[in-house]
DSSP file (Angstrom, degrees, kcal/mol; ACC not computed):
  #  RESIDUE AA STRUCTURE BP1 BP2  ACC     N-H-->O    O-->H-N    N-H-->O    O-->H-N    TCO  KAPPA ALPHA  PHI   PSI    X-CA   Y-CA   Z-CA
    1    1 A X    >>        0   0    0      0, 0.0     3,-1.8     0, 0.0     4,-1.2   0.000 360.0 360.0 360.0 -40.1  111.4   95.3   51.0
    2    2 A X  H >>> +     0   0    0      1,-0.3     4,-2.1     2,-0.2     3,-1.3   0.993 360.0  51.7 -62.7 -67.1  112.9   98.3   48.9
    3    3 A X  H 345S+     0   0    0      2,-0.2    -1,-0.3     1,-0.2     0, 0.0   0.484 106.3  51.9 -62.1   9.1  110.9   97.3   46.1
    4    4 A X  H <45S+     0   0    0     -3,-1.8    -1,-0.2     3,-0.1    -2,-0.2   0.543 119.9  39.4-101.1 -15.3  107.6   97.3   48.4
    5    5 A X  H <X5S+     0   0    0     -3,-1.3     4,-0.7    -4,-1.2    -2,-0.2   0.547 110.1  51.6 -83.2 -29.5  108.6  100.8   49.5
    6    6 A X  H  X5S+     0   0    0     -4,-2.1     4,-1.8    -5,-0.2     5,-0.3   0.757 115.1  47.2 -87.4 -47.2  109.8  102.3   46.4
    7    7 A X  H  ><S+     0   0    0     -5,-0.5     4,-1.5     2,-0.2     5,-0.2   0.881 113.6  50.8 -80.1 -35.1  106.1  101.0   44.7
    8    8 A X  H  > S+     0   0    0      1,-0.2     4,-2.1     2,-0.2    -1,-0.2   0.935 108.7  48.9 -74.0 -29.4  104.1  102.5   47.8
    9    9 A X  H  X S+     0   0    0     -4,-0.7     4,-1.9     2,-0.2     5,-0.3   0.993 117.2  42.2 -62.9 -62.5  105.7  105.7   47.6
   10   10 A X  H >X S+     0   0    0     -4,-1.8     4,-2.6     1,-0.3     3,-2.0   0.988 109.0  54.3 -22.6 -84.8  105.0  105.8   44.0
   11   11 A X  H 3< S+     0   0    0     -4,-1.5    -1,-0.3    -5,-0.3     4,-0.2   0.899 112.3  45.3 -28.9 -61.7  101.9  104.6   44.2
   12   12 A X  H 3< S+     0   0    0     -4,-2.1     4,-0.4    -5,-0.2    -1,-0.3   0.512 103.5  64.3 -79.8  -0.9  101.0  107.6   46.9
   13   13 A X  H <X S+     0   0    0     -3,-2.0     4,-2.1    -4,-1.9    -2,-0.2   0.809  80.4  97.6 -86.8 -37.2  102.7  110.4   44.8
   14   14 A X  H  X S+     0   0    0     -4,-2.6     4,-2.4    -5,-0.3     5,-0.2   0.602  82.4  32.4  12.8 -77.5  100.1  109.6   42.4
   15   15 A X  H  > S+     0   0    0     -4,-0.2     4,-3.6     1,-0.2    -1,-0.2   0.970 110.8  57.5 -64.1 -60.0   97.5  112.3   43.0
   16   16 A X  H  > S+     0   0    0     -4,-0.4     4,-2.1     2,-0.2    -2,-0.2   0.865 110.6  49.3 -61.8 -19.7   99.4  114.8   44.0
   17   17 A X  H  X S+     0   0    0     -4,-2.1     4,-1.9     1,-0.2     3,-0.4   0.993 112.5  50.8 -63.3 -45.2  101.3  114.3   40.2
   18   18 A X  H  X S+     0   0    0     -4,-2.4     4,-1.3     1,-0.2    -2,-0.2   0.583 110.2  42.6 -99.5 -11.4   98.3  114.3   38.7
   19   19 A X  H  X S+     0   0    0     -4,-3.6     4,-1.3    -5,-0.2    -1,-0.2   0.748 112.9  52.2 -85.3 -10.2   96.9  117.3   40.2
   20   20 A X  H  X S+     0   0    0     -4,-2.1     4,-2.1    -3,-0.4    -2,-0.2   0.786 114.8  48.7 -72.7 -27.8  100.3  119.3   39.7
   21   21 A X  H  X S+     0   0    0     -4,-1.9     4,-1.6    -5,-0.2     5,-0.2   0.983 110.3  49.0 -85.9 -44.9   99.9  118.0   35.9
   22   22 A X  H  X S+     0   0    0     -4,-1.3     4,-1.8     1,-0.2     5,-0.3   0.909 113.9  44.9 -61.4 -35.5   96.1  119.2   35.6
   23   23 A X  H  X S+     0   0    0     -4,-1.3     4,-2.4     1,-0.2     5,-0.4   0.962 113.8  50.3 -70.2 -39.8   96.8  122.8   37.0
   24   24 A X  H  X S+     0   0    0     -4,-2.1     4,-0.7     1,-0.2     3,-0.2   0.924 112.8  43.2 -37.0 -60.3   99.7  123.1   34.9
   25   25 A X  H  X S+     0   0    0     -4,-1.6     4,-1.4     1,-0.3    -1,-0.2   0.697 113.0  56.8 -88.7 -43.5   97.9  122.0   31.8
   26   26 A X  H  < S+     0   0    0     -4,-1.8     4,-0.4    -3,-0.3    -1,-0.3   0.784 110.8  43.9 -83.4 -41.8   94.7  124.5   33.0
   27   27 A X  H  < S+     0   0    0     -4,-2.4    -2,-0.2    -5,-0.3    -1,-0.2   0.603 107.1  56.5 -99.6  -2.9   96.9  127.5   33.1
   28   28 A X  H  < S+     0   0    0     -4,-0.7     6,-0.5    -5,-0.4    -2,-0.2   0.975 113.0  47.0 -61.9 -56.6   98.7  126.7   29.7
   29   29 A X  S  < S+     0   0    0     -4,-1.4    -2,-0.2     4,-0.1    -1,-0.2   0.379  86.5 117.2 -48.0 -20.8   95.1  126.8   28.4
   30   30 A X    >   -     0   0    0     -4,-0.4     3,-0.9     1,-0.2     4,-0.3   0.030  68.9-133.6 -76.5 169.1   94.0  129.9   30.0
   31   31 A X  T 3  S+     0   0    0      1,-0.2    -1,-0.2    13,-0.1     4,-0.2   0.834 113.9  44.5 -75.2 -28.2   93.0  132.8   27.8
   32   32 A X  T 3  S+     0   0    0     12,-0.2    77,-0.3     2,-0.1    -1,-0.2   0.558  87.1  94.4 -81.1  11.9   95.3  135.1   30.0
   33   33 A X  S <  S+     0   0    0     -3,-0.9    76,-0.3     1,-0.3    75,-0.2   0.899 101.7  22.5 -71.5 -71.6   98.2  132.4   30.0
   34   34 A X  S    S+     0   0    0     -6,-0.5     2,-0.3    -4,-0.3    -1,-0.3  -0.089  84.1 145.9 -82.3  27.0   99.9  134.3   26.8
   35   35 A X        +     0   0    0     -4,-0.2    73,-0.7    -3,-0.2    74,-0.2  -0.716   9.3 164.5 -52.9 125.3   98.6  138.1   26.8
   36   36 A X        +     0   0    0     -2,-0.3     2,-0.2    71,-0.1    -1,-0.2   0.479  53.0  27.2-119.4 -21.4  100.9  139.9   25.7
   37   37 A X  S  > S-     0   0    0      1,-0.1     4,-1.6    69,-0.1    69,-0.2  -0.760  87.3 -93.1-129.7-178.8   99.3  143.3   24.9
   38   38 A X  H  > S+     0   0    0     -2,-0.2     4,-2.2     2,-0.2     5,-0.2   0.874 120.1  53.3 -69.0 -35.8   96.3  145.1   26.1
   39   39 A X  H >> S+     0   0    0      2,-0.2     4,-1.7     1,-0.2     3,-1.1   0.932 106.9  50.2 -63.7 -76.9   93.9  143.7   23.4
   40   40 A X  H >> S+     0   0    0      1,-0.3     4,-1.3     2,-0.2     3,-1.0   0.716 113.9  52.3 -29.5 -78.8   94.8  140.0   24.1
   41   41 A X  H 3X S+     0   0    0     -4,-1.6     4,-1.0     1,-0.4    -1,-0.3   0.735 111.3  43.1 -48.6 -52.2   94.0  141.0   27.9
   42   42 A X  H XX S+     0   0    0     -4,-2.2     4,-3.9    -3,-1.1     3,-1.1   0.847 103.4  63.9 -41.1 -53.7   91.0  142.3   27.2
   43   43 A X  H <X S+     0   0    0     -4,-1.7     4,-1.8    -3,-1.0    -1,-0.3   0.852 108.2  48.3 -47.5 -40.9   90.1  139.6   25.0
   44   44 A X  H 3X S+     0   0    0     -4,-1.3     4,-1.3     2,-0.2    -1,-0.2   0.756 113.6  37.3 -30.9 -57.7   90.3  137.5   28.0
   45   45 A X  H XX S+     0   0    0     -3,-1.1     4,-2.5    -4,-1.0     3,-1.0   0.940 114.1  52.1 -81.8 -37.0   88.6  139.1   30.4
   46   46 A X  H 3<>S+     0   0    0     -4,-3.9     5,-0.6     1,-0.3     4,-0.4   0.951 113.2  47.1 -61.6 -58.5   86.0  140.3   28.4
   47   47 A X  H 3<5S+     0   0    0     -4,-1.8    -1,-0.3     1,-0.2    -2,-0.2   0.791 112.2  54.3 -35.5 -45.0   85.5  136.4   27.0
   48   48 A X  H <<5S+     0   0    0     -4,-1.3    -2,-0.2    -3,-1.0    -1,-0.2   0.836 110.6  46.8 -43.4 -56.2   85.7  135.4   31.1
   49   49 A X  T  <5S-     0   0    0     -4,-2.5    -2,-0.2    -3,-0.3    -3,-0.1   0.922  97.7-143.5 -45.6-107.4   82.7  138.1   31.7
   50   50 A X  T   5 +     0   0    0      1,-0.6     2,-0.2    -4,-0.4    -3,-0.2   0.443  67.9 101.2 143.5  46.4   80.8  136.7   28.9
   51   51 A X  S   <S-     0   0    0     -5,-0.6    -1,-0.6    79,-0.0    -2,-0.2  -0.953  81.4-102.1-154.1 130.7   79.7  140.7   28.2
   52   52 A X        -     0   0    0     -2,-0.2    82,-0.0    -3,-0.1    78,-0.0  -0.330  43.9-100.3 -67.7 145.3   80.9  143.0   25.9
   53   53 A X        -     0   0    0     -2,-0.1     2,-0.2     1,-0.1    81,-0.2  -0.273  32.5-163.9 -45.1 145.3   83.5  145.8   27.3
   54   54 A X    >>  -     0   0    0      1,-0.1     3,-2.7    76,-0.1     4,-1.6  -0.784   7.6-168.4-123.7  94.4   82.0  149.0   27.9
   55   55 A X  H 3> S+     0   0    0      1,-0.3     4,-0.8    82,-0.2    86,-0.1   0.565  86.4  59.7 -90.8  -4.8   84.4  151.7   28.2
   56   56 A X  H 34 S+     0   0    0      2,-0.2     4,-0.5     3,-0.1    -1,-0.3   0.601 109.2  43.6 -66.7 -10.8   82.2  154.3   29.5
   57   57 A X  H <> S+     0   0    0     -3,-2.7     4,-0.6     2,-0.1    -2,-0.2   0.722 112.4  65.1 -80.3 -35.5   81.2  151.8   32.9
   58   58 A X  H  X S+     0   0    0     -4,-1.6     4,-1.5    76,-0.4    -2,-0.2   0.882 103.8  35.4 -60.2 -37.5   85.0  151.5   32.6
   59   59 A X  H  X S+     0   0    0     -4,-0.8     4,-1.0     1,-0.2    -1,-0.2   0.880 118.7  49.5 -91.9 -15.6   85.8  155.3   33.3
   60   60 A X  H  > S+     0   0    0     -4,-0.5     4,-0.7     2,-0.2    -1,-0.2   0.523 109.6  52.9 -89.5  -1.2   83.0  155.9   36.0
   61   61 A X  H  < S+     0   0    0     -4,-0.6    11,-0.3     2,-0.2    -2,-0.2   0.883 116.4  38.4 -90.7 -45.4   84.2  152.7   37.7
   62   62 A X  H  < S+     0   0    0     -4,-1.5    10,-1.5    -5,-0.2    11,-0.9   0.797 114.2  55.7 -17.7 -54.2   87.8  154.4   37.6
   63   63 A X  H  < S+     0   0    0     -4,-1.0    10,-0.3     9,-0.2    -2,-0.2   0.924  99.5  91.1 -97.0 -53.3   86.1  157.9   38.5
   64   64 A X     <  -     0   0    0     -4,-0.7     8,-0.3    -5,-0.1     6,-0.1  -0.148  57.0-164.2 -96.7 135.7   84.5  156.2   41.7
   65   65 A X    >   -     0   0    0      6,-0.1     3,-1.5     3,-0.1     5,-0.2   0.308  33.7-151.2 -96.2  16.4   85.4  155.8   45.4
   66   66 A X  T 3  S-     0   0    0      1,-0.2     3,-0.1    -5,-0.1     4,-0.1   0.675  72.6 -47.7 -14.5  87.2   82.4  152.7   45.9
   67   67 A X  T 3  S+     0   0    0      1,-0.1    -1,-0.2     2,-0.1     2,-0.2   0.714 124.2  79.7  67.0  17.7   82.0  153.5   49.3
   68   68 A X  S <  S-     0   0    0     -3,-1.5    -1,-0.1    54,-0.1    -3,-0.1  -0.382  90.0 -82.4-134.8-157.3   85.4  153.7   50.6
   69   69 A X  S    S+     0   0    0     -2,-0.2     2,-0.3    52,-0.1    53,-0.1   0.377  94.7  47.4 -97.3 -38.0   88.0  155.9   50.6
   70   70 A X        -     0   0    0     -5,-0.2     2,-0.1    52,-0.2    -1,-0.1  -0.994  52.2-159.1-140.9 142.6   90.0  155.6   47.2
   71   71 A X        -     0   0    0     -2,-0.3     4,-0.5    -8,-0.1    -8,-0.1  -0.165  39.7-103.3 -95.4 173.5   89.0  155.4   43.7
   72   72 A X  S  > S+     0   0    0    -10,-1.5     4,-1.8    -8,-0.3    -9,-0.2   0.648 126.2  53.5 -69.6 -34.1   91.3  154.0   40.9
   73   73 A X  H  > S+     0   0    0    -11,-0.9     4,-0.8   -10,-0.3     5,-0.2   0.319  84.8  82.7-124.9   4.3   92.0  157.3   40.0
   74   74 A X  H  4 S+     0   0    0    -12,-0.2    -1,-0.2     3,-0.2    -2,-0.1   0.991 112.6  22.8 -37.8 -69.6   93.1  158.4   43.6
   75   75 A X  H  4 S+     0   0    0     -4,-0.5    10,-2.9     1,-0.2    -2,-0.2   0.869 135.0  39.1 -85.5 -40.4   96.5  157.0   43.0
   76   76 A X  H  < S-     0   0    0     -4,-1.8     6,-0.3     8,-0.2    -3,-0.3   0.700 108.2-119.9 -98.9 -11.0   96.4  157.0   39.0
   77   77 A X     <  -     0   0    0     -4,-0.8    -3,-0.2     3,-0.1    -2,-0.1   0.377  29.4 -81.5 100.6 150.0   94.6  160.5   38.5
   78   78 A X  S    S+     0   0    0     -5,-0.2     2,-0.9     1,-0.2    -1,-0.1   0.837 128.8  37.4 -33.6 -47.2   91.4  161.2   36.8
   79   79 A X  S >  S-     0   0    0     -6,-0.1     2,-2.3     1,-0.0     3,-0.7  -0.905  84.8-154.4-117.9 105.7   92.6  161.2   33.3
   80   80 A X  T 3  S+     0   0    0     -2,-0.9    17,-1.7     1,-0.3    20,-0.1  -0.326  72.3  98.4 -91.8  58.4   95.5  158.2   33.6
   81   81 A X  T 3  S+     0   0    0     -2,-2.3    -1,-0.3    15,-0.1     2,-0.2   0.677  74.3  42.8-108.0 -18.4   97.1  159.7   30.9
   82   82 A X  S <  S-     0   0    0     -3,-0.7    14,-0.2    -6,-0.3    -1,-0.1  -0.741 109.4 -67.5-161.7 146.6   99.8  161.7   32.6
   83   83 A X        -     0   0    0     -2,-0.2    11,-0.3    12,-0.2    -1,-0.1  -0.254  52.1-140.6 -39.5 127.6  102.0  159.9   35.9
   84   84 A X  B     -A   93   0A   0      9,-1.0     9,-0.9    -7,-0.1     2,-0.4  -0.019   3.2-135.9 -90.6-162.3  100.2  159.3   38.9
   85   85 A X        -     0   0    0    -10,-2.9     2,-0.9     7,-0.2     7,-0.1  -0.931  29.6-116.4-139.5 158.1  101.1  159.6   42.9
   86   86 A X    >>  -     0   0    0     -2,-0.4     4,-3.5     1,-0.2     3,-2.7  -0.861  23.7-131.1-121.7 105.5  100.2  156.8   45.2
   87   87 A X  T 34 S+     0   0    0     -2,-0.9    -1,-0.2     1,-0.3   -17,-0.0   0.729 100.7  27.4 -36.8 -55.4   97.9  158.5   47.4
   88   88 A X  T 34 S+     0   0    0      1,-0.1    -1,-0.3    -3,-0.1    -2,-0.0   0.711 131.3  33.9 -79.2 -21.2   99.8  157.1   51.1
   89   89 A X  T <4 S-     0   0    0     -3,-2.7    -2,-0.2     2,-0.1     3,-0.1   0.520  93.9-134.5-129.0 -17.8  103.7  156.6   49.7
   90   90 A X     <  +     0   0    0     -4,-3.5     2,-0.4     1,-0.2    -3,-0.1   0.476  50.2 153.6  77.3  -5.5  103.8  159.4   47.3
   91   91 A X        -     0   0    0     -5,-0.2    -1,-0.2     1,-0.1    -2,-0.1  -0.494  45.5-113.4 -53.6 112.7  105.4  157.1   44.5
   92   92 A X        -     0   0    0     -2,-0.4     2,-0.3    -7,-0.1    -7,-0.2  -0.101  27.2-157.9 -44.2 138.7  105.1  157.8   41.0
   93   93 A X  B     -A   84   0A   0     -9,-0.9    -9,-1.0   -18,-0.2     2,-0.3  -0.854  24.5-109.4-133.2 173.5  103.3  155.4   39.0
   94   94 A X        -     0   0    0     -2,-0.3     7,-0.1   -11,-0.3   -12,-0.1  -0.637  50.4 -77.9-114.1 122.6  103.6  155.1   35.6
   95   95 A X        -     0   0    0     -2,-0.3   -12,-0.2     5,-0.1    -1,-0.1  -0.294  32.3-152.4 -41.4 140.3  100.7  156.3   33.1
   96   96 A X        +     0   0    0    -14,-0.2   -15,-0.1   -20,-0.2    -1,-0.1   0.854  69.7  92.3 -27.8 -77.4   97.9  153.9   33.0
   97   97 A X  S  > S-     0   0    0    -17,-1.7     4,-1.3     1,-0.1     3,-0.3   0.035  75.4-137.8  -8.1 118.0   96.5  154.8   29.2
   98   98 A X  T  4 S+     0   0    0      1,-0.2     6,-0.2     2,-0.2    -1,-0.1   0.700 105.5  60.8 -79.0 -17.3   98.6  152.1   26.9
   99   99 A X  T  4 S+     0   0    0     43,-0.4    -1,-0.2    40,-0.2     3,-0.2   0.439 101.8  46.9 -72.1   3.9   99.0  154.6   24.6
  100  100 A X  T  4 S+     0   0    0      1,-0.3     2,-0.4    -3,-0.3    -2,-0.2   0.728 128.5  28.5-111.2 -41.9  101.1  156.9   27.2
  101  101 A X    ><  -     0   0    0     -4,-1.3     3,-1.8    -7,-0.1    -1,-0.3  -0.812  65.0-162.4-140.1 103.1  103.2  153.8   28.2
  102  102 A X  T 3  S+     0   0    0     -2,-0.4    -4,-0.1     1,-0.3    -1,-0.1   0.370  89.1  71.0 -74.3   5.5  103.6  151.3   25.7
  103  103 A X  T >  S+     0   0    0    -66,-0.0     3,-0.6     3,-0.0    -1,-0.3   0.475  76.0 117.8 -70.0 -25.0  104.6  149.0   28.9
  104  104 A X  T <  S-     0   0    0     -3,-1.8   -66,-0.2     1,-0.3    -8,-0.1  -0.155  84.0  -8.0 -65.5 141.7  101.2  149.0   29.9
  105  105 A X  T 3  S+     0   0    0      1,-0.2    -1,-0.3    -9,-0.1   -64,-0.1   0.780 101.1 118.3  36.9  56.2   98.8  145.7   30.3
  106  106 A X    <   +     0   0    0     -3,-0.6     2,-0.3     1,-0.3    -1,-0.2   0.321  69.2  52.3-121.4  10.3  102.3  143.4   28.3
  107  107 A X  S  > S-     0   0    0      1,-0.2     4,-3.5    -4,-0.1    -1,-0.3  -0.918  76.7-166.3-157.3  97.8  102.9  141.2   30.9
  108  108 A X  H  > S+     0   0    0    -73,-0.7     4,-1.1    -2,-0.3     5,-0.4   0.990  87.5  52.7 -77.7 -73.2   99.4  139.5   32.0
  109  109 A X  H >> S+     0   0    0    -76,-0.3     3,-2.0   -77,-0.3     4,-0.8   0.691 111.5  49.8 -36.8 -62.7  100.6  138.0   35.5
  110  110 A X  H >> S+     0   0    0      1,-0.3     3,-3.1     2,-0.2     4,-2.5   0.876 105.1  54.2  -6.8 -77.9  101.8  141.5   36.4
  111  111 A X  H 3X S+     0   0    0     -4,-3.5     4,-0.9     1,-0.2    -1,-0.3   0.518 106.4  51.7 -65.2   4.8   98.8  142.8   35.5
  112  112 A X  H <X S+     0   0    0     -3,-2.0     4,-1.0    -4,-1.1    -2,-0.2   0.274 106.8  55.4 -73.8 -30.3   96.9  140.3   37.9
  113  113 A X  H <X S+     0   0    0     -3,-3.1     4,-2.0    -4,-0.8    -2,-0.2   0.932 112.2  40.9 -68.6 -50.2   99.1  141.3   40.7
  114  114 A X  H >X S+     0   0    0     -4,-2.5     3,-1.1     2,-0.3     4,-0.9   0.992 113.6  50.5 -75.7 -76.2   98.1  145.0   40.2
  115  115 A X  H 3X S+     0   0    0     -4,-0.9     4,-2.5     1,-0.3     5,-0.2   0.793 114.1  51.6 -30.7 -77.5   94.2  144.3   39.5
  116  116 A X  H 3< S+     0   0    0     -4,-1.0     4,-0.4     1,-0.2    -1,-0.3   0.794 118.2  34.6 -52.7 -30.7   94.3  142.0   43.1
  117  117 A X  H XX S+     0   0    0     -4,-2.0     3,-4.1    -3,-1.1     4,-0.5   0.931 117.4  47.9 -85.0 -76.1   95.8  144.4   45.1
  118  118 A X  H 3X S+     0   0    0     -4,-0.9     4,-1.8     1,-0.4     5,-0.2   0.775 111.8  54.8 -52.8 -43.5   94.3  147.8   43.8
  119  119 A X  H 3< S+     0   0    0     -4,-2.5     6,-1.1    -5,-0.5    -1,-0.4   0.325 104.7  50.0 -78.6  10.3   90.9  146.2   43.9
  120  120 A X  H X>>S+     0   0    0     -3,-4.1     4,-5.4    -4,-0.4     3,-1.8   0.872 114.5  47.5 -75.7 -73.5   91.1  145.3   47.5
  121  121 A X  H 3<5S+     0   0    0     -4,-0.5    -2,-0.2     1,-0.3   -51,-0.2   0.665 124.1  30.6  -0.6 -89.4   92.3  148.9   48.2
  122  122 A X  T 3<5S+     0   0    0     -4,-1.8    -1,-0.3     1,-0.2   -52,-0.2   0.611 141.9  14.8 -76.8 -27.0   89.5  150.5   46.2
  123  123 A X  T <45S-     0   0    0     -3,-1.8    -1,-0.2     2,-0.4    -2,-0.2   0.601  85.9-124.9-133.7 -16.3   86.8  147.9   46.7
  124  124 A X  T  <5S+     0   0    0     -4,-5.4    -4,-0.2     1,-0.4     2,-0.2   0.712  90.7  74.3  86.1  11.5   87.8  145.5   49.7
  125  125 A X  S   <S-     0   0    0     -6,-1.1    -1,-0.4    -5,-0.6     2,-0.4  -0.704  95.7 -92.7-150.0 176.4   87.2  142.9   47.0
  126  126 A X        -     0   0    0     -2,-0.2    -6,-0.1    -3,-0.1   -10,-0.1  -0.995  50.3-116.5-119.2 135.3   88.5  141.3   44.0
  127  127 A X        -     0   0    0     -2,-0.4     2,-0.1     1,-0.2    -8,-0.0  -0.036  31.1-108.0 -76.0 148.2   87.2  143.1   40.8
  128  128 A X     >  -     0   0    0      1,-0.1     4,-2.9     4,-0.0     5,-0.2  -0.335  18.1-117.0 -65.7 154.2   85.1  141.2   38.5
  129  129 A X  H  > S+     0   0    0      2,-0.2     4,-2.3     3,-0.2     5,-0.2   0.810 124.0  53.5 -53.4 -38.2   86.2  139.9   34.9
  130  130 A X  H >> S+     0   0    0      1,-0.2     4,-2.0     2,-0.2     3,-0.6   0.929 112.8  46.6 -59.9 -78.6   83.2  142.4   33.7
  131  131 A X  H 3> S+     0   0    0      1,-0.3     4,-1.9     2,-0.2    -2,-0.2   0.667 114.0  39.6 -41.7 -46.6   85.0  145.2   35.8
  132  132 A X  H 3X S+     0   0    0     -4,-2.9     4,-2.3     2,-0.2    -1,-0.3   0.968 115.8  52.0 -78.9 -33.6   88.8  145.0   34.8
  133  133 A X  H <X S+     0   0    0     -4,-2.3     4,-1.7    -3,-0.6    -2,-0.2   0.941 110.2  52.7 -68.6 -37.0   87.9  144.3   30.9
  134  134 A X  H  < S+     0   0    0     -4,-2.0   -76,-0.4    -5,-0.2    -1,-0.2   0.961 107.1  51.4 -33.5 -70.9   85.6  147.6   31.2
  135  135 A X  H  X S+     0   0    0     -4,-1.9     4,-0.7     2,-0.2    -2,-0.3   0.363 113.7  45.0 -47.9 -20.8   88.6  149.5   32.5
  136  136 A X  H >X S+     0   0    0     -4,-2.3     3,-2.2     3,-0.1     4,-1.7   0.925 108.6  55.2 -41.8 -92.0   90.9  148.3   29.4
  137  137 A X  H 3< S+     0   0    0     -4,-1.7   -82,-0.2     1,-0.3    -2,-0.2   0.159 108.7  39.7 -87.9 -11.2   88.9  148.9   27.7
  138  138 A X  H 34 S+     0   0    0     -2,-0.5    -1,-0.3    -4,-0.2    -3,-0.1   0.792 121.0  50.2 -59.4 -53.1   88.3  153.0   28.9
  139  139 A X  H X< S+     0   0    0     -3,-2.2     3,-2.6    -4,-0.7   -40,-0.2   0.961 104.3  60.4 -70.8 -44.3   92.0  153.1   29.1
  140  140 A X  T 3< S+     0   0    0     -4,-1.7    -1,-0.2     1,-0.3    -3,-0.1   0.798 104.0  51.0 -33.0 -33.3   92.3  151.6   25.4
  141  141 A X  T 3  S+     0   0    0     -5,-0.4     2,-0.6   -86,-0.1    -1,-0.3   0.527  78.8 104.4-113.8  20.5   90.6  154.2   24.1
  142  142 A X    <   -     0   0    0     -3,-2.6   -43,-0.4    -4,-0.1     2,-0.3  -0.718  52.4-176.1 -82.3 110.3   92.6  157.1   25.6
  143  143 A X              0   0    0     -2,-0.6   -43,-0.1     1,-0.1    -2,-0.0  -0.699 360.0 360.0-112.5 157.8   95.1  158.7   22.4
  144  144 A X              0   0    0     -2,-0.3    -1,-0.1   -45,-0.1    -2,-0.0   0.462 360.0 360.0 -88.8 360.0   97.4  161.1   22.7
């Protein structure tokens, strides 16, 4: 009896293994699984879009409240060079611009949290591949 129990459990863990093993395997693969800097992110999205970055749609996308209330640049200021304020909590946030904070876009889940949250805030949505690789690719080209 143990060994007709032991094989049916087995037996019914089955799928669920081999769908923990394909998502595993899917996010090894991903192009964002190891970005580590902003170029590698970029490369990512911009490859996910399947359109080159434009970093002037990137700063008017920034610059722009679309229909709502808050822009990108509400919380992180026009020119995301310099610390921002978080328009409701008043917290400092950290320059944007990888060249202002060499912290910036190094840590690709991080920057996946930030992108899903700020673009429901700004857009009620979650930004397109086209949209965040634009916006690197604005901020990219901000030097000190």
């Amino acid at each position: 009896m143990t060994r007709f129990i032991s094989r049916a459990w087995s037996l019914s863990a089955l799928p669920s293994v081999a769908a923990l093993t394909a998502m595993t395997a899917l996010a090894a693969f991903s192009p964002r699984a190891y970005a580590a800097s902003p170029a590698e992110q970029l490369a990512g999205h911009t490859a996910q879009a399947g359109t080159p970055a434009v970093p002037a749609r990137g700063q008017s996308f920034f610059t722009t409240t679309h229909g709502r209330e808050w822009s990108c640049a509400s919380c992180h200021g026009t020119v995301p060079t310099q610390t921002g304020k978080h328009a409701s909590t008043g917290k400092p946030i950290g320059a944007m611009a990888p060249a202002f904070n060499p912290e910036r876009f190094t840590d690709a889940a991080k920057t996946e949290k930030w992108f899903r949250r700020n673009c429901n805030d700004v857009l009620g949505r979650t930004c397109t591949a086209a949209e965040k690789a634009d916006v690197l690719a604005w901020l990219m080209t901000l030097k000190p």
